[in-house]
PDB file of N, H, CA, C and O in Angstrom:
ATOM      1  N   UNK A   1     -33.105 -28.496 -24.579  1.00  0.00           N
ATOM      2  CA  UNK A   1     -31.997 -27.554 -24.604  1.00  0.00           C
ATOM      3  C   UNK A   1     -32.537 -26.134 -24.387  1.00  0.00           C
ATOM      4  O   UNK A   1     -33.537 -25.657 -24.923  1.00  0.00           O
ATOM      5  N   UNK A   2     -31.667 -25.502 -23.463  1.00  0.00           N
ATOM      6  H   UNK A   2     -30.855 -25.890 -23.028  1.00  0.00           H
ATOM      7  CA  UNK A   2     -32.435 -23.956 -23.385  1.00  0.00           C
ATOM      8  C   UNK A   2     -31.511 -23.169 -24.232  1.00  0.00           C
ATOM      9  O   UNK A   2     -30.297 -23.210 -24.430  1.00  0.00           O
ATOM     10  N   UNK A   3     -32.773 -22.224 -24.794  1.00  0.00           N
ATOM     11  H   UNK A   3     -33.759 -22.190 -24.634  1.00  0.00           H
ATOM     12  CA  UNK A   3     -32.230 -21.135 -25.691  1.00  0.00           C
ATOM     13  C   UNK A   3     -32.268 -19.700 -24.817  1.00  0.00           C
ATOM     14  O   UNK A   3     -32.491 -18.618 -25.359  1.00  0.00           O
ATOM     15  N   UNK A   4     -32.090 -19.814 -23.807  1.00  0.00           N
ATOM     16  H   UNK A   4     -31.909 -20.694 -23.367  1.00  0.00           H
ATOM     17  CA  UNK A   4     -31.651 -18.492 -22.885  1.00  0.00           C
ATOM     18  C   UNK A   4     -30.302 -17.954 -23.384  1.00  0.00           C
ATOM     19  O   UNK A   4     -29.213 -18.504 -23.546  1.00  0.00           O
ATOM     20  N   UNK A   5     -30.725 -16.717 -23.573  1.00  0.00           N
ATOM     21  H   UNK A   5     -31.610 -16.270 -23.442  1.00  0.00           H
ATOM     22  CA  UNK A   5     -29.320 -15.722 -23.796  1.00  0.00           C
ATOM     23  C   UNK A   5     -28.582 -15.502 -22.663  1.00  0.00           C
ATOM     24  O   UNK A   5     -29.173 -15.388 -21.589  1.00  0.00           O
ATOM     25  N   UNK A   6     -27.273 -15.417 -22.730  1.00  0.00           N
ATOM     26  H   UNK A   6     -26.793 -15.510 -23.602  1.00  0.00           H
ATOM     27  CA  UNK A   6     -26.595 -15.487 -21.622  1.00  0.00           C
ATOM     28  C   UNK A   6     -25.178 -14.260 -21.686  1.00  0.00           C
ATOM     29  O   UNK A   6     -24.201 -14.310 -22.433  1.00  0.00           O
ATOM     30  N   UNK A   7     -25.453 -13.384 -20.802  1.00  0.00           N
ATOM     31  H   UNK A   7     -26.246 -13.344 -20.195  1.00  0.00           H
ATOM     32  CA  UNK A   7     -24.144 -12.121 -21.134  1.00  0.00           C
ATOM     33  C   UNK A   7     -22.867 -12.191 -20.387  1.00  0.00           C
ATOM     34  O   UNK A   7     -22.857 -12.481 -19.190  1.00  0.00           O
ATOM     35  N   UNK A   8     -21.924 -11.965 -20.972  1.00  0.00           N
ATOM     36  H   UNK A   8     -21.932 -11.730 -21.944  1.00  0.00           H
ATOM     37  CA  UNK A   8     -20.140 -12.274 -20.131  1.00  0.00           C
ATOM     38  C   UNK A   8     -20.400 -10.238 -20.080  1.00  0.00           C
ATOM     39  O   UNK A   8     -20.668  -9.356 -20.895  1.00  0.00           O
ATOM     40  N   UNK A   9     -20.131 -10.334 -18.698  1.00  0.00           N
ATOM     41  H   UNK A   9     -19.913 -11.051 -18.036  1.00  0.00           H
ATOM     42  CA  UNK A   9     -19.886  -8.245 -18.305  1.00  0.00           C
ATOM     43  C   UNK A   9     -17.974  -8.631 -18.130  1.00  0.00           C
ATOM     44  O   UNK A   9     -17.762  -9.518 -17.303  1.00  0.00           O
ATOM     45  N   UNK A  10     -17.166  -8.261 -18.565  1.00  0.00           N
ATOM     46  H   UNK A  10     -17.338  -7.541 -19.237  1.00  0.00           H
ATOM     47  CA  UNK A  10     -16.087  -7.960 -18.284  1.00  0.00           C
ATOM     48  C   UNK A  10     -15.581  -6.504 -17.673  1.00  0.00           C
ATOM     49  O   UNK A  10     -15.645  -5.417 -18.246  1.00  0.00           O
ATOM     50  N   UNK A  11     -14.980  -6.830 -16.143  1.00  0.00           N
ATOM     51  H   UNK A  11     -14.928  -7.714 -15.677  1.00  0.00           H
ATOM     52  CA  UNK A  11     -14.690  -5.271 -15.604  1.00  0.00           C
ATOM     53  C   UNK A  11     -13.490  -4.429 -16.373  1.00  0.00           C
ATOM     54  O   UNK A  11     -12.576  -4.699 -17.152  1.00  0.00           O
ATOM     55  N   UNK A  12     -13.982  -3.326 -15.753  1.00  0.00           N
ATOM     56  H   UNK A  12     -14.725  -3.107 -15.120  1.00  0.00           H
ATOM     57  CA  UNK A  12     -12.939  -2.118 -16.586  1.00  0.00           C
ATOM     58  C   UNK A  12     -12.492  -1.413 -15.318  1.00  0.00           C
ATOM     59  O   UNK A  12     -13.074  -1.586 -14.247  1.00  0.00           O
ATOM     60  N   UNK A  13     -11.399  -0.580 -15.474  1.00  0.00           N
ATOM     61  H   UNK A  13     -10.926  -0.440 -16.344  1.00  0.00           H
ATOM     62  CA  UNK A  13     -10.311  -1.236 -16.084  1.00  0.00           C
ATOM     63  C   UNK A  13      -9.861  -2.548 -14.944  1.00  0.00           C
ATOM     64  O   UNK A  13     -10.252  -2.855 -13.817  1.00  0.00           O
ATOM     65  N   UNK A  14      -8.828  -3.113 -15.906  1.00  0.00           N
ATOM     66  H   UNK A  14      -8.510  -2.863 -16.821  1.00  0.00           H
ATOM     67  CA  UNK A  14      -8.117  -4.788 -15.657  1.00  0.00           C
ATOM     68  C   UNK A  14      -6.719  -4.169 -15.279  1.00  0.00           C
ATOM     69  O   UNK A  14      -6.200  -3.186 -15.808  1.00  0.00           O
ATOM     70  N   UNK A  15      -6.143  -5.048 -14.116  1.00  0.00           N
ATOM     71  H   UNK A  15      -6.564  -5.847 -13.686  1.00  0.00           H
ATOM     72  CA  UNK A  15      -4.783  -4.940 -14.152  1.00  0.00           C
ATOM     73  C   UNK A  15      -4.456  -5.474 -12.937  1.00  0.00           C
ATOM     74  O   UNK A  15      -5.439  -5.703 -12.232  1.00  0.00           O
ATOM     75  N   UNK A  16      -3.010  -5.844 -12.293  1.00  0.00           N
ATOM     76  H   UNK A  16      -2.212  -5.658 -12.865  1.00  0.00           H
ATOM     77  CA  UNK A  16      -2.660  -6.183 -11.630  1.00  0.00           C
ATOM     78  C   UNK A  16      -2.893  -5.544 -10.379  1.00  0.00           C
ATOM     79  O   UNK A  16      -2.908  -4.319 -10.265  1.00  0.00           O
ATOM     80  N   UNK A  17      -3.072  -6.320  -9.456  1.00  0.00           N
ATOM     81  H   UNK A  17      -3.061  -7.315  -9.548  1.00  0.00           H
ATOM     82  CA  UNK A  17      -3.070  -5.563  -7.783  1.00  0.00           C
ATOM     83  C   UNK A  17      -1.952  -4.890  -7.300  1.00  0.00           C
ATOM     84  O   UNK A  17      -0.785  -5.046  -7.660  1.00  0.00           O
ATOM     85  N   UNK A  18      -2.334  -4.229  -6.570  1.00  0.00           N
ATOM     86  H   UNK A  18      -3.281  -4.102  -6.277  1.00  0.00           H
ATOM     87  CA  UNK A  18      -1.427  -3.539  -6.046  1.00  0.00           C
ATOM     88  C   UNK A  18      -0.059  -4.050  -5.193  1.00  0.00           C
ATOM     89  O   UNK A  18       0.839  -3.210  -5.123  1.00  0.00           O
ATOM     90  N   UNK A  19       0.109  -4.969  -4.733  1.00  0.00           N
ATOM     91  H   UNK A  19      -0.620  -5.651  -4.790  1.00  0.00           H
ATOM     92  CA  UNK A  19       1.115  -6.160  -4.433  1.00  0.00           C
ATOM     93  C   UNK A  19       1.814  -6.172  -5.711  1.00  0.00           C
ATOM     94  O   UNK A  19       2.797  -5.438  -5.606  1.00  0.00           O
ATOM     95  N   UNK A  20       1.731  -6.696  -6.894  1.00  0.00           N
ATOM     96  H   UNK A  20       0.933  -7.292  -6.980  1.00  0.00           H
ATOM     97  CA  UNK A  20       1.825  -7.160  -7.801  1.00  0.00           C
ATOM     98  C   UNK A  20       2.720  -5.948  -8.456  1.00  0.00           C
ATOM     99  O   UNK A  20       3.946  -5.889  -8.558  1.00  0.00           O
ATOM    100  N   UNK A  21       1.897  -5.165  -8.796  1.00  0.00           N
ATOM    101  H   UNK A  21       0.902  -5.213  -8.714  1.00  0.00           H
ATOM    102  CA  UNK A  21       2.419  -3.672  -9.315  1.00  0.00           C
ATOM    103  C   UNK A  21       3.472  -3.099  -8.247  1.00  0.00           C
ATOM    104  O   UNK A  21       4.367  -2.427  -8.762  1.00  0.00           O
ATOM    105  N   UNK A  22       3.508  -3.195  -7.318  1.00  0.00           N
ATOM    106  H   UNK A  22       2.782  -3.740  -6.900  1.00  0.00           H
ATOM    107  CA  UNK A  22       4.452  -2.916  -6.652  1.00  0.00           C
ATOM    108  C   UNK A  22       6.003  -3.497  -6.472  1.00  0.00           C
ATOM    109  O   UNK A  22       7.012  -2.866  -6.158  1.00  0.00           O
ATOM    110  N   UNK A  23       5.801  -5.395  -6.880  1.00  0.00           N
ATOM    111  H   UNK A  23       4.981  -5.907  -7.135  1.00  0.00           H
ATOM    112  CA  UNK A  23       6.518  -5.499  -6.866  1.00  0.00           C
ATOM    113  C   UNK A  23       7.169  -5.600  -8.417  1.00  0.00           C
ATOM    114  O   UNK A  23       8.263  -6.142  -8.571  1.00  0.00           O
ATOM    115  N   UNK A  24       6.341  -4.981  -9.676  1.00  0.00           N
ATOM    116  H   UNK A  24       5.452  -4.541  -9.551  1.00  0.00           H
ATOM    117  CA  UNK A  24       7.458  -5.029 -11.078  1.00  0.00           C
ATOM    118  C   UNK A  24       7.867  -4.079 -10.560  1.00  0.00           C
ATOM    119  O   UNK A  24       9.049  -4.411 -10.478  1.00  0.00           O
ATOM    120  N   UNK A  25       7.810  -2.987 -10.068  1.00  0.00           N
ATOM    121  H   UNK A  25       6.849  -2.717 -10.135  1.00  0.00           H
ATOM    122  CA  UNK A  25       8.317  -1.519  -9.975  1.00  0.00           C
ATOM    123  C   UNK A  25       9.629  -1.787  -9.449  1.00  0.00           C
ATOM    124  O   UNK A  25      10.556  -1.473 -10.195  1.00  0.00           O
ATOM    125  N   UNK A  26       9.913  -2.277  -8.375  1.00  0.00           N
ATOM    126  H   UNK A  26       9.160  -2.532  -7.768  1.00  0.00           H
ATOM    127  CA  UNK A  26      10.525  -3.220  -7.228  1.00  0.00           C
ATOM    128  C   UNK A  26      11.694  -3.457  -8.039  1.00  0.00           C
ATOM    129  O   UNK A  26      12.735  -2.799  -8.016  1.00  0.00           O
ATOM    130  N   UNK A  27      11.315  -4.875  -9.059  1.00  0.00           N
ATOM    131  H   UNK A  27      10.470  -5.409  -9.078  1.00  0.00           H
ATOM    132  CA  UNK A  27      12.353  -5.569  -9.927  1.00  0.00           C
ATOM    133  C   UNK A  27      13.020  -4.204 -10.907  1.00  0.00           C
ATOM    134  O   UNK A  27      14.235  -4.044 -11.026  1.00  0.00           O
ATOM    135  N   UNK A  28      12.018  -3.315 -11.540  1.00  0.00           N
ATOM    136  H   UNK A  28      11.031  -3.445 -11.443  1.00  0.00           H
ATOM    137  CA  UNK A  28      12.460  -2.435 -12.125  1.00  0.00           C
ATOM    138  C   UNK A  28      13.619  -1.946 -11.862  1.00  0.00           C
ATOM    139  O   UNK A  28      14.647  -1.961 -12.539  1.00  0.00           O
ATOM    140  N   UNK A  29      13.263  -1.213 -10.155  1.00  0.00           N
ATOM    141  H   UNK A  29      12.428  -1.200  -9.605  1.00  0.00           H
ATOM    142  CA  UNK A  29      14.323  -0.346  -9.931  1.00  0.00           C
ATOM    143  C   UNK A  29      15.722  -1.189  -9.875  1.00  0.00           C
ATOM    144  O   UNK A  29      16.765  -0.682 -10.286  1.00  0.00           O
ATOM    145  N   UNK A  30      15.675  -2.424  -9.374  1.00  0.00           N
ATOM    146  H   UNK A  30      14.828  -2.836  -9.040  1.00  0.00           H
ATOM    147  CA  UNK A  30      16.568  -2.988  -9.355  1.00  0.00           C
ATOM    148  C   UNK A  30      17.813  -3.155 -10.585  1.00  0.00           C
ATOM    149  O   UNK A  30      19.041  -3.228 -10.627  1.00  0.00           O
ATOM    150  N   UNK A  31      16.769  -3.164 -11.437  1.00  0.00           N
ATOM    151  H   UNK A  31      15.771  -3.105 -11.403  1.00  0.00           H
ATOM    152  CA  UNK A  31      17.530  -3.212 -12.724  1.00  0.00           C
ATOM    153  C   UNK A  31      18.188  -2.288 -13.187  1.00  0.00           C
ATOM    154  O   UNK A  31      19.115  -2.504 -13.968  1.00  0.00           O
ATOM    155  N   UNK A  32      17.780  -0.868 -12.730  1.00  0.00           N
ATOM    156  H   UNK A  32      17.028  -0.693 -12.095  1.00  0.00           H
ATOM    157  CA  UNK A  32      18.285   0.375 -12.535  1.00  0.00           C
ATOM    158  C   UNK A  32      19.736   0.193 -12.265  1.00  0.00           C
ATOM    159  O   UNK A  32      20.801   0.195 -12.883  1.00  0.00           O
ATOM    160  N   UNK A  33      19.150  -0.014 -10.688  1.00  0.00           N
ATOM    161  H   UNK A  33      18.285  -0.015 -10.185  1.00  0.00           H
ATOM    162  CA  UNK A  33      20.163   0.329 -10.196  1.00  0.00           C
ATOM    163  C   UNK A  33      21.735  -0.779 -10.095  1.00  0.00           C
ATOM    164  O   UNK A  33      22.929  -0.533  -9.929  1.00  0.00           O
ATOM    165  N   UNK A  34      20.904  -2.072 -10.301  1.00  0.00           N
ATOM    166  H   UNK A  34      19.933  -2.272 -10.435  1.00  0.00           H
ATOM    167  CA  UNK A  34      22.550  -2.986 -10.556  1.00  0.00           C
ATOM    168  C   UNK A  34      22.840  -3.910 -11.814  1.00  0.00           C
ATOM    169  O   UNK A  34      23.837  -4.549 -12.148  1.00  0.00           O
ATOM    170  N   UNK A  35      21.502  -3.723 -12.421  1.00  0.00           N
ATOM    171  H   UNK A  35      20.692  -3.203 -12.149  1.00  0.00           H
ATOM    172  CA  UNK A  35      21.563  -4.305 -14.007  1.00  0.00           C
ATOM    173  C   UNK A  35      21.151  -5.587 -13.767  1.00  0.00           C
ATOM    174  O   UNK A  35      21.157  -6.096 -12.646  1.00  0.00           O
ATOM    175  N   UNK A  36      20.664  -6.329 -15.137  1.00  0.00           N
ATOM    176  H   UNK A  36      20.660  -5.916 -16.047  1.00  0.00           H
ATOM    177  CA  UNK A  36      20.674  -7.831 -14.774  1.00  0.00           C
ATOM    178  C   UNK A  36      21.812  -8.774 -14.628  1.00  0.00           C
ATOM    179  O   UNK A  36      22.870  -8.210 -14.906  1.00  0.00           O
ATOM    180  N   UNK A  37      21.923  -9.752 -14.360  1.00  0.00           N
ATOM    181  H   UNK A  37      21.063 -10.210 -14.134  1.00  0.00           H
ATOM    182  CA  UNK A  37      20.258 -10.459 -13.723  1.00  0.00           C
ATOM    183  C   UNK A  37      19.885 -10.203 -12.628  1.00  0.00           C
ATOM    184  O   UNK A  37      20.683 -10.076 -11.700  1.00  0.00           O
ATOM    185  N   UNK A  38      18.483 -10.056 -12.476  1.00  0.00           N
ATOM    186  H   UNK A  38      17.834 -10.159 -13.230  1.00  0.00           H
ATOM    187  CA  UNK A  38      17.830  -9.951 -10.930  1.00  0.00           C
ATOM    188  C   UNK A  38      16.824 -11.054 -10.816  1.00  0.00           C
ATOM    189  O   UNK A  38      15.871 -11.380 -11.523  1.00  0.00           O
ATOM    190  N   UNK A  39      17.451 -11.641  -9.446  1.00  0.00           N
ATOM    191  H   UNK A  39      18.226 -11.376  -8.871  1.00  0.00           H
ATOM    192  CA  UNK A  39      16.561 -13.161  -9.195  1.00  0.00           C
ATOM    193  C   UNK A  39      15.521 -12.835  -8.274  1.00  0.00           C
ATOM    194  O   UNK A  39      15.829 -12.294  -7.212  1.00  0.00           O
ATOM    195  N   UNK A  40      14.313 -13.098  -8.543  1.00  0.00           N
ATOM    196  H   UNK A  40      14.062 -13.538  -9.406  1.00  0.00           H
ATOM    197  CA  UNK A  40      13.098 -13.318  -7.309  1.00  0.00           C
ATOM    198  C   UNK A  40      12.853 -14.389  -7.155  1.00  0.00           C
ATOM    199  O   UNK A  40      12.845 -15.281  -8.003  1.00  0.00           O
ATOM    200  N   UNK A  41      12.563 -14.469  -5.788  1.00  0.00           N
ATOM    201  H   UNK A  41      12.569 -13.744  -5.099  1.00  0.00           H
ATOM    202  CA  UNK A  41      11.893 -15.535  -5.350  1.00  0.00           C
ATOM    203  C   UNK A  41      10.545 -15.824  -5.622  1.00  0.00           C
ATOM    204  O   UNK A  41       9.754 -14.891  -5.479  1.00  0.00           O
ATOM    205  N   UNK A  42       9.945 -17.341  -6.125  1.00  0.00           N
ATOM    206  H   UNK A  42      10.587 -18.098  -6.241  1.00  0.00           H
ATOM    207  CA  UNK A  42       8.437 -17.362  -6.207  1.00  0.00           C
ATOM    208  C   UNK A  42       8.078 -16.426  -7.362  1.00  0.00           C
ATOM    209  O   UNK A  42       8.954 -15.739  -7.889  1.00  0.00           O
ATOM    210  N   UNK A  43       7.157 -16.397  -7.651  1.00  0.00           N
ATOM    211  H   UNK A  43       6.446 -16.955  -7.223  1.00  0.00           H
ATOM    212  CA  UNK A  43       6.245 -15.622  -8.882  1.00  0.00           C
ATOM    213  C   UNK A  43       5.836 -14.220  -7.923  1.00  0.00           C
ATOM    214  O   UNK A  43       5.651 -14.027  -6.722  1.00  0.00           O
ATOM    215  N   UNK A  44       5.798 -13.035  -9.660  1.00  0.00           N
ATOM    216  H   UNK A  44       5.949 -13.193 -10.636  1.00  0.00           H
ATOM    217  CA  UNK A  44       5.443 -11.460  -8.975  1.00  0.00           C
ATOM    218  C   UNK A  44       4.607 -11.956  -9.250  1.00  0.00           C
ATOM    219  O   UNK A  44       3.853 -12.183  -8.304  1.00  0.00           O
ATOM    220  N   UNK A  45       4.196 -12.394 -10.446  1.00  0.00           N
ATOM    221  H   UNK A  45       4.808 -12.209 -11.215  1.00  0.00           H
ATOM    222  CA  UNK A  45       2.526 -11.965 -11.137  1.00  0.00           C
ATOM    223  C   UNK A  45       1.765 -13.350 -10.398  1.00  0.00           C
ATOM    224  O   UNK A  45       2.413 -14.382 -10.572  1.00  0.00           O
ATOM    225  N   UNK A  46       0.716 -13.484  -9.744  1.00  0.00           N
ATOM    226  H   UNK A  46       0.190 -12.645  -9.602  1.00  0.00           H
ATOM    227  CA  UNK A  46      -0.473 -14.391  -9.451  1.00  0.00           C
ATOM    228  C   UNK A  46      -1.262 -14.009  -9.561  1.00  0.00           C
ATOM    229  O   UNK A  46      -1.534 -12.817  -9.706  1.00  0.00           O
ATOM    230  N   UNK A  47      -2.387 -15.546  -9.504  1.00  0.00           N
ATOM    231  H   UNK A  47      -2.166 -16.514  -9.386  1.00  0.00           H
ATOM    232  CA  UNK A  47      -4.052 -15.136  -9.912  1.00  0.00           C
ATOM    233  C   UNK A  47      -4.617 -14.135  -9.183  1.00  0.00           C
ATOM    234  O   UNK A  47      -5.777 -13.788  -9.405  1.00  0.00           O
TER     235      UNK A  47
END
């Protein structure tokens, strides 16, 4: 068994792509502007 140390680097900062972020903004305004419900197609958020 190896006793090698092993490090997890997690990047900074984390967050959604720009696709992604663009489209909550998207649903946002929508909600603004005609209230719910607002239907999308397919998933905003992906891997």
């Amino acid at each position: 068994m190896s006793t090698e140390t092993k490090r997890v680097v997690v990047a900074a900062p984390r967050g959604y792509c720009a696709g992604v972020d663009r489209a909550v903004v998207t649903v946002e305004k929508a909600l603004d502007l005609y209230g719910p419900p607002v239907y999308v197609r397919k998933q905003i958020v992906h891997n």
